[in-house]
Every structure is written in C-alpha cells, then in structure tokens.
PyMOL Python script that loads the backbone (N, CA, C, O; Angstrom):
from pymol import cmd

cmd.read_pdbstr("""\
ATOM      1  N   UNK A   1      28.522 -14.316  -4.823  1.00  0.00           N
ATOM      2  CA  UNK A   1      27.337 -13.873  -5.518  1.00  0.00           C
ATOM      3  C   UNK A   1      26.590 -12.817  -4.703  1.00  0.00           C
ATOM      4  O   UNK A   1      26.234 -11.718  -5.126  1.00  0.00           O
ATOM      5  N   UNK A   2      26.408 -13.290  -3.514  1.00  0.00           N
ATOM      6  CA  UNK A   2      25.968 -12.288  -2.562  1.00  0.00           C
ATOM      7  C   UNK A   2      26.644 -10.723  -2.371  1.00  0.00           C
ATOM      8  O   UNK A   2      26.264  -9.638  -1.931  1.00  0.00           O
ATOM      9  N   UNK A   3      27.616 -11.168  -2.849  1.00  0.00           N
ATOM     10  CA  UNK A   3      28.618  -9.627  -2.199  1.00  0.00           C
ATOM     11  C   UNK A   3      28.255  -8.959  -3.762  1.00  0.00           C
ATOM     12  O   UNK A   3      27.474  -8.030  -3.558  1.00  0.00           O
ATOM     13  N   UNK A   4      28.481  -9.066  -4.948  1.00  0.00           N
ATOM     14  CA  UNK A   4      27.860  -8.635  -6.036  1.00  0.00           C
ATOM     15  C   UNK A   4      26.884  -8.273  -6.160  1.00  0.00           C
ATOM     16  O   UNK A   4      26.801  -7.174  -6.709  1.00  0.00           O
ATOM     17  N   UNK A   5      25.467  -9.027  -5.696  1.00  0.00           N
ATOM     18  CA  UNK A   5      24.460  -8.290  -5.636  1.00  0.00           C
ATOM     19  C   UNK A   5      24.795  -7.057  -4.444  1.00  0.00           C
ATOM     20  O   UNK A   5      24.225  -6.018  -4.779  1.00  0.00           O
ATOM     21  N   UNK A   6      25.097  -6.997  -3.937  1.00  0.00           N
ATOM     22  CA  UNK A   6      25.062  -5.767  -2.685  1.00  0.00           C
ATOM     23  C   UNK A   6      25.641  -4.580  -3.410  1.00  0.00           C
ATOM     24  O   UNK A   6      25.334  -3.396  -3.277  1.00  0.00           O
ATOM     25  N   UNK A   7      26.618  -5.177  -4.273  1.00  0.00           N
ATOM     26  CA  UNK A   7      27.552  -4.219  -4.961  1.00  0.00           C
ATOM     27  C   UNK A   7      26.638  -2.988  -5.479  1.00  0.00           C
ATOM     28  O   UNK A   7      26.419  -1.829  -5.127  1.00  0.00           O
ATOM     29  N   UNK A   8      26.207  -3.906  -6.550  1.00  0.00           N
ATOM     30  CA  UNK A   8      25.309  -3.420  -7.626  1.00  0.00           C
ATOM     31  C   UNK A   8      24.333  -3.175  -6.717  1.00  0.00           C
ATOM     32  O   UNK A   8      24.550  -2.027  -6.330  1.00  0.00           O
ATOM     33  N   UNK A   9      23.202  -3.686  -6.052  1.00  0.00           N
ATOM     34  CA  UNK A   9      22.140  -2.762  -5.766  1.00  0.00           C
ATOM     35  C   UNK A   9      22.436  -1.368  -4.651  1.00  0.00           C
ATOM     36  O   UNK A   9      21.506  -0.707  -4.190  1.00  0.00           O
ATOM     37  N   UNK A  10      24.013  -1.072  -4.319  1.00  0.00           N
ATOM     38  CA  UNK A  10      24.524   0.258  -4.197  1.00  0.00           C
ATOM     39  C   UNK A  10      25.168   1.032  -5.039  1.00  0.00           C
ATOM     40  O   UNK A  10      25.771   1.978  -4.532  1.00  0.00           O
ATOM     41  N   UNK A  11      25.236   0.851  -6.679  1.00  0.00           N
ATOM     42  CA  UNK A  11      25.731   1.528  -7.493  1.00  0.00           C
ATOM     43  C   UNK A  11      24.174   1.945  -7.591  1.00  0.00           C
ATOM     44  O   UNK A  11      23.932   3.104  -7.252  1.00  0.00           O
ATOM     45  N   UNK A  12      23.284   1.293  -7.934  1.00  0.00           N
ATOM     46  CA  UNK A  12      21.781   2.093  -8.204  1.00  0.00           C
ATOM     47  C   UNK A  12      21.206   2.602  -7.129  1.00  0.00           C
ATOM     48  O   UNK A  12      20.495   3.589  -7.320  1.00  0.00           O
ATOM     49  N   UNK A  13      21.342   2.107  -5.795  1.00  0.00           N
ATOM     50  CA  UNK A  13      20.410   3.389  -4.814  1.00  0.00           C
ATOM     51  C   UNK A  13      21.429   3.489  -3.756  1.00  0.00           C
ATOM     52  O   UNK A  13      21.275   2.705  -2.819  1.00  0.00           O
ATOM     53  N   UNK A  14      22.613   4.427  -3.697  1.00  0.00           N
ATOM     54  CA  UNK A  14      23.462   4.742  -2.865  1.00  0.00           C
ATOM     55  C   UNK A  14      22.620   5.022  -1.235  1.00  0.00           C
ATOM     56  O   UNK A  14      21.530   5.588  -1.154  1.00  0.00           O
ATOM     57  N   UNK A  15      23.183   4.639  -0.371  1.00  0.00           N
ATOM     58  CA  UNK A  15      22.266   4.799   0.515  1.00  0.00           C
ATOM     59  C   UNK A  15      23.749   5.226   1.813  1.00  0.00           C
ATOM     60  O   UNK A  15      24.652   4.390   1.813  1.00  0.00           O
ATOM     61  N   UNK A  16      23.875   6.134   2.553  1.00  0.00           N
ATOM     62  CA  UNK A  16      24.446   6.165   3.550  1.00  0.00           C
ATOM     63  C   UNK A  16      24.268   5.155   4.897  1.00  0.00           C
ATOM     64  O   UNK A  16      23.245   4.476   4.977  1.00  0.00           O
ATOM     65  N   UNK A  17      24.892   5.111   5.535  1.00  0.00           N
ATOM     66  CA  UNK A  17      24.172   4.269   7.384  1.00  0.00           C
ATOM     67  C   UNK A  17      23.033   4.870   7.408  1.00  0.00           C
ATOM     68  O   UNK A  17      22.001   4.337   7.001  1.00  0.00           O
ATOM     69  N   UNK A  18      23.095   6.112   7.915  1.00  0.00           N
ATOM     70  CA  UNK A  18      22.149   7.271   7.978  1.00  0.00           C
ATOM     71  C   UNK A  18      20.952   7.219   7.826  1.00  0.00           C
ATOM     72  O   UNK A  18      20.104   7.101   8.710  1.00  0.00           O
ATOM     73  N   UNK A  19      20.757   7.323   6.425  1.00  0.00           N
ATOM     74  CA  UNK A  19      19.833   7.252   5.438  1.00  0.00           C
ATOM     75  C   UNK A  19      18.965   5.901   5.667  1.00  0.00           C
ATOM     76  O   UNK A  19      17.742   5.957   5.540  1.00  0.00           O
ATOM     77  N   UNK A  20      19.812   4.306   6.112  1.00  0.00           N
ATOM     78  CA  UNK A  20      19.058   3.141   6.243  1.00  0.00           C
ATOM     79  C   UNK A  20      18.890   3.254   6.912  1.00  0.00           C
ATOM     80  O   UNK A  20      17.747   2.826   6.750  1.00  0.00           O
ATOM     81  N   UNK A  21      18.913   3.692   8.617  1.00  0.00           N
ATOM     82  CA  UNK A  21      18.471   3.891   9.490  1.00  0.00           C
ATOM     83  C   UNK A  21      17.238   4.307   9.460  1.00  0.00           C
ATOM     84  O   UNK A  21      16.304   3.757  10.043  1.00  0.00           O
ATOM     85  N   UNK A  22      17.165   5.412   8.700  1.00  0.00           N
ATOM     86  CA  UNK A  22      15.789   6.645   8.802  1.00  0.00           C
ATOM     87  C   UNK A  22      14.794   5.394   7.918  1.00  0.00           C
ATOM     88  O   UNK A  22      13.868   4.918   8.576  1.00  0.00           O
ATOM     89  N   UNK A  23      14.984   4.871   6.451  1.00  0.00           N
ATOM     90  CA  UNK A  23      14.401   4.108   5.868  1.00  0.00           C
ATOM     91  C   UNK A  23      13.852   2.949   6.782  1.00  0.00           C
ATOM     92  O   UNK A  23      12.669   2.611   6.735  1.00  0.00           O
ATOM     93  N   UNK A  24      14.919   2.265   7.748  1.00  0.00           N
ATOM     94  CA  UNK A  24      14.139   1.209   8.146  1.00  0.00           C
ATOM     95  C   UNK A  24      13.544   1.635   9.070  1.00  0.00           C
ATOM     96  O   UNK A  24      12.431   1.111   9.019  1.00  0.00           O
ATOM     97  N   UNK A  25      13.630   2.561  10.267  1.00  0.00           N
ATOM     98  CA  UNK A  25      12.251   3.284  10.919  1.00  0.00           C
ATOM     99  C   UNK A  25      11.112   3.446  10.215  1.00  0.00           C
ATOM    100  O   UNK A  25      10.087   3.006  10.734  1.00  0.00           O
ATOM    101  N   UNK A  26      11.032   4.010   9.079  1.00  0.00           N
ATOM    102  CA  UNK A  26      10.117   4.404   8.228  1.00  0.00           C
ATOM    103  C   UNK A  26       9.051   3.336   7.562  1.00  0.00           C
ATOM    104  O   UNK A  26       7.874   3.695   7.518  1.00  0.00           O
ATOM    105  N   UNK A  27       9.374   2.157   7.089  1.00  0.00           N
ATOM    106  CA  UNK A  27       9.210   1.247   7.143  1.00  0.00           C
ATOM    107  C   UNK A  27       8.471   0.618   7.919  1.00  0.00           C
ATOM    108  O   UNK A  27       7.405   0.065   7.649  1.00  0.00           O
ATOM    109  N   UNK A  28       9.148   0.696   9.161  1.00  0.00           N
ATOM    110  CA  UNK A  28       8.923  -0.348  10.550  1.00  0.00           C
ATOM    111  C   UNK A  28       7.284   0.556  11.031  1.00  0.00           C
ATOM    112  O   UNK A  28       6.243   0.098  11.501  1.00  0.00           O
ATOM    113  N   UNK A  29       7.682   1.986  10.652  1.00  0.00           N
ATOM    114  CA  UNK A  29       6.111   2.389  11.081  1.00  0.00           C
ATOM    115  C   UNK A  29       5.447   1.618  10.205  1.00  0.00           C
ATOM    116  O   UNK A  29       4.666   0.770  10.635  1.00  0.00           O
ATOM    117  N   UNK A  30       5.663   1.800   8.749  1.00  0.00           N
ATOM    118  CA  UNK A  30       4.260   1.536   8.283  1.00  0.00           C
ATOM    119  C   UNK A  30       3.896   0.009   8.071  1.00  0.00           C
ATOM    120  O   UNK A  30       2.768  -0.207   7.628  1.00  0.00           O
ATOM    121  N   UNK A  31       4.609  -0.936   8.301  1.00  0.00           N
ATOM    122  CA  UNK A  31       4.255  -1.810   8.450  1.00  0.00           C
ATOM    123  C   UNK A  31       3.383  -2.259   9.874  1.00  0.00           C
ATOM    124  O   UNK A  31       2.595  -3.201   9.967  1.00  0.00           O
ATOM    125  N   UNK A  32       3.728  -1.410  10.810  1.00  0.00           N
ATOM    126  CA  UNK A  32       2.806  -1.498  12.404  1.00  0.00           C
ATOM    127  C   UNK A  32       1.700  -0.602  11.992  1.00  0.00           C
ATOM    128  O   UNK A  32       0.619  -1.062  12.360  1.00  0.00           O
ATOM    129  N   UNK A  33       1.607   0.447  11.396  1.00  0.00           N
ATOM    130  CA  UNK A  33      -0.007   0.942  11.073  1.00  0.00           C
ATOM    131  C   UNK A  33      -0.685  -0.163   9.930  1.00  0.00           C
ATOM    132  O   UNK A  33      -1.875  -0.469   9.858  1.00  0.00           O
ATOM    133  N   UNK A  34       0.607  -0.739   8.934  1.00  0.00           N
ATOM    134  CA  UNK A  34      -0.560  -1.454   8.109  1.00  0.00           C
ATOM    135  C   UNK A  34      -1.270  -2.959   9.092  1.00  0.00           C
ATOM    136  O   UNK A  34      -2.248  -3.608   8.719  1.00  0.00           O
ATOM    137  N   UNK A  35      -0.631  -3.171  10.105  1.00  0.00           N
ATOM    138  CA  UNK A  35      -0.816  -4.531  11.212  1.00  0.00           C
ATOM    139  C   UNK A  35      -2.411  -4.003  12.146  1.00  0.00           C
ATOM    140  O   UNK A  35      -3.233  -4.761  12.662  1.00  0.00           O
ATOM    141  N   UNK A  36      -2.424  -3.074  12.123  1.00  0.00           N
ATOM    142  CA  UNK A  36      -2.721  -2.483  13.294  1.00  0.00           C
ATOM    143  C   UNK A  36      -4.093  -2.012  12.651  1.00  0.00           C
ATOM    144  O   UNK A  36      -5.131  -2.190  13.289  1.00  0.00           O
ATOM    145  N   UNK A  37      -4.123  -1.292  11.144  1.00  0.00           N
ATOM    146  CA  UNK A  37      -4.878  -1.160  10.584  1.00  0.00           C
ATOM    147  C   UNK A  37      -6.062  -2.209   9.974  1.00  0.00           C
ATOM    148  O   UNK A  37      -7.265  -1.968   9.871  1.00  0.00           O
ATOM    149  N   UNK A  38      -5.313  -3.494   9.589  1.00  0.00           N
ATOM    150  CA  UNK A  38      -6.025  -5.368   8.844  1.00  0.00           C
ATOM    151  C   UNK A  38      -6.301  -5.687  10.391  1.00  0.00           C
ATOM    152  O   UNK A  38      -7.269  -6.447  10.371  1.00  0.00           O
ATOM    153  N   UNK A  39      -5.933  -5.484  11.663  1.00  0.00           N
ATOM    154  CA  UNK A  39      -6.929  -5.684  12.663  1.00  0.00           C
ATOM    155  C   UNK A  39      -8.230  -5.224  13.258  1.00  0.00           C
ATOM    156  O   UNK A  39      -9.231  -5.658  13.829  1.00  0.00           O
ATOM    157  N   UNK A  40      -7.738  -4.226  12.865  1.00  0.00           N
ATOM    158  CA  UNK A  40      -9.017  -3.400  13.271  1.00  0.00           C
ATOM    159  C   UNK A  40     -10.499  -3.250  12.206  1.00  0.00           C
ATOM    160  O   UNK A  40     -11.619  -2.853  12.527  1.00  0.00           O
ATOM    161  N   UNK A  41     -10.118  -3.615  11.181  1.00  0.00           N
ATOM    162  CA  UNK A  41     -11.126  -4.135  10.198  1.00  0.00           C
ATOM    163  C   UNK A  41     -11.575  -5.689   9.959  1.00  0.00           C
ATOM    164  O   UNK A  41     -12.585  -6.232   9.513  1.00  0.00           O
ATOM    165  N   UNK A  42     -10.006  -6.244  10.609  1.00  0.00           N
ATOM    166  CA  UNK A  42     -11.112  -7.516  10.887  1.00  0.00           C
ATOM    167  C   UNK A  42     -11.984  -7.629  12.363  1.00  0.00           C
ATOM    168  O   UNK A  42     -13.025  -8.282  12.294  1.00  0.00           O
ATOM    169  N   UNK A  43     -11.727  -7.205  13.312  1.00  0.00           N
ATOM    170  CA  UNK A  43     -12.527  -6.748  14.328  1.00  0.00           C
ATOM    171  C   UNK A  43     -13.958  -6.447  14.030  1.00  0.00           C
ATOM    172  O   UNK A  43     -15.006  -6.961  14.421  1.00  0.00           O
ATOM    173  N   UNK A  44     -13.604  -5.148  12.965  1.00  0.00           N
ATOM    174  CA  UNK A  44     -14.422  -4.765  13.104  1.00  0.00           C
ATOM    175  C   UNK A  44     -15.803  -5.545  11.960  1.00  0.00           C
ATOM    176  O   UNK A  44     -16.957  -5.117  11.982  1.00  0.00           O
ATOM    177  N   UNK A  45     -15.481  -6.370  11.314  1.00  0.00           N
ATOM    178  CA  UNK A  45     -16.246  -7.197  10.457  1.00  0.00           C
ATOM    179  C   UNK A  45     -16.458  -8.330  11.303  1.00  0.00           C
ATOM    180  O   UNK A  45     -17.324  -9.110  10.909  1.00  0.00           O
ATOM    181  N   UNK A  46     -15.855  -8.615  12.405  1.00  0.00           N
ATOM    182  CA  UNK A  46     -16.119  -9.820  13.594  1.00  0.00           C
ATOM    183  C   UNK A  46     -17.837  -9.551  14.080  1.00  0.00           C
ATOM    184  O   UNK A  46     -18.868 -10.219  14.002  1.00  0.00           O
ATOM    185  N   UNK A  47     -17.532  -8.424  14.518  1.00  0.00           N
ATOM    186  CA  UNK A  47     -18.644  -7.550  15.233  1.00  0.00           C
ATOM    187  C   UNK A  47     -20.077  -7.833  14.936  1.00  0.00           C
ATOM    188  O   UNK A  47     -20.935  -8.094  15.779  1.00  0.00           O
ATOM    189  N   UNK A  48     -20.232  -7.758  13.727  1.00  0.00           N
ATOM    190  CA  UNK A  48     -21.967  -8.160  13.168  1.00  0.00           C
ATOM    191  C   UNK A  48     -21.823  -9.849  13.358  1.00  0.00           C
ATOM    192  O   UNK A  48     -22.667 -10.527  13.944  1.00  0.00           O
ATOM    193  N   UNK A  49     -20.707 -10.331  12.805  1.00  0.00           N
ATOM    194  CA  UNK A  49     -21.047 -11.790  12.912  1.00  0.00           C
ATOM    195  C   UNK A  49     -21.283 -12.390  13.912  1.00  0.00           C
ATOM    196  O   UNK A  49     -21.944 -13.422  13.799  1.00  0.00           O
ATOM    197  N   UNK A  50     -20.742 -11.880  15.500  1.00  0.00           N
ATOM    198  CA  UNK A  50     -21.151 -12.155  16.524  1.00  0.00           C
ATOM    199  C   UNK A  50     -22.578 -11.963  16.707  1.00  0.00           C
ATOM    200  O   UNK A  50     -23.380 -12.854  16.985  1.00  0.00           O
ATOM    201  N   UNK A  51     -22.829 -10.757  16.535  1.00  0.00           N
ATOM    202  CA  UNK A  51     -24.785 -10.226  17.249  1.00  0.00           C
ATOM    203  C   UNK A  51     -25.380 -11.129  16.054  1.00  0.00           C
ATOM    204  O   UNK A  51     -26.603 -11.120  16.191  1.00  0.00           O
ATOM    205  N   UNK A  52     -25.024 -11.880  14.973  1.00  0.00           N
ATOM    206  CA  UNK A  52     -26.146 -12.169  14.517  1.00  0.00           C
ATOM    207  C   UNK A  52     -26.153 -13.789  14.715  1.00  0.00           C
ATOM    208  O   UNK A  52     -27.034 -14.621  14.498  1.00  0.00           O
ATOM    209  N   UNK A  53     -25.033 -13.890  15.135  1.00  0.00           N
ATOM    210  CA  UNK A  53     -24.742 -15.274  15.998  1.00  0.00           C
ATOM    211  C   UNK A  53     -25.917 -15.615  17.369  1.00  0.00           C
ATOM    212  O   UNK A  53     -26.643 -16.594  17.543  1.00  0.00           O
ATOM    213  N   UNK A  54     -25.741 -14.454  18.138  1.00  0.00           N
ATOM    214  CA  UNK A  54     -26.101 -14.102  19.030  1.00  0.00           C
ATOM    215  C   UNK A  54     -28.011 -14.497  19.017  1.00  0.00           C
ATOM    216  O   UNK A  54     -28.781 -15.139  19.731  1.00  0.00           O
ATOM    217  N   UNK A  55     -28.086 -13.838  18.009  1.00  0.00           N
ATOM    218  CA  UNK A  55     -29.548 -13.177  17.958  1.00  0.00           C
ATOM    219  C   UNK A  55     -30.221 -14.440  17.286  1.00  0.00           C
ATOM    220  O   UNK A  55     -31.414 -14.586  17.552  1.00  0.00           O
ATOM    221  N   UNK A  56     -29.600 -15.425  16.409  1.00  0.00           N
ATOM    222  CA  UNK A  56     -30.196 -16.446  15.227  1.00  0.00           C
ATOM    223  C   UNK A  56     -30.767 -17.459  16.750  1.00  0.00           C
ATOM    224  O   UNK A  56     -31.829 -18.061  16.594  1.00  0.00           O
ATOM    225  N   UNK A  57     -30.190 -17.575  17.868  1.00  0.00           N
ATOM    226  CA  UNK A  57     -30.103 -18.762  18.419  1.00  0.00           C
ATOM    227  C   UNK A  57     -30.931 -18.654  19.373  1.00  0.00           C
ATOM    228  O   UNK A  57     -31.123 -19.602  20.134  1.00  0.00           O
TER     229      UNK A  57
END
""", "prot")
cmd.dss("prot")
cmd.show_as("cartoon", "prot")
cmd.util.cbc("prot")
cmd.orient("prot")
C-alpha cells in the first residue's frame, strides 16, 4: 500500500533527488523562522506580564 501511494504521489508531483533536497532545505528554513518567530512573540507578550507582576505586589 505504501509503495502505491509513493507511486502515485510521483505521477502528480515528479520531483528529482535534487529538487527534494532544495524543497526540504526550504522547508527546514521556514519552519526555524516560523519557531523562532511564535517565540519571540511569546516573549515578547511575557514582558508586560512580568512588570505588572512586578509592580501589583
């Protein structure tokens, strides 16, 4: 079953070595900017909750 699906999802997006190579780099960035990016906004929404932590007490 497995080898069929592989079949078929290379009759619809032919892909060389090559080509998956470059794709999964491509990828691999944007999944480390999207990581990198949901940190830095939760950081940065940390930030007030601390000083007002800070400041209530």
């Amino acid at each position: 079953m497995l080898r069929e699906a592989r079949e078929a999802f290379s009759r619809f997006w032919p892909l060389t070595r090559g080509d998956r190579g470059w794709l999964g780099a491509i990828i691999g960035c944007v999944v480390v900017v999207v990581v990198v990016v949901v940190v830095a906004l939760a950081e940065t929404a940390a930030i007030p909750l601390r000083r007002t932590r800070r400041t209530a007490r």
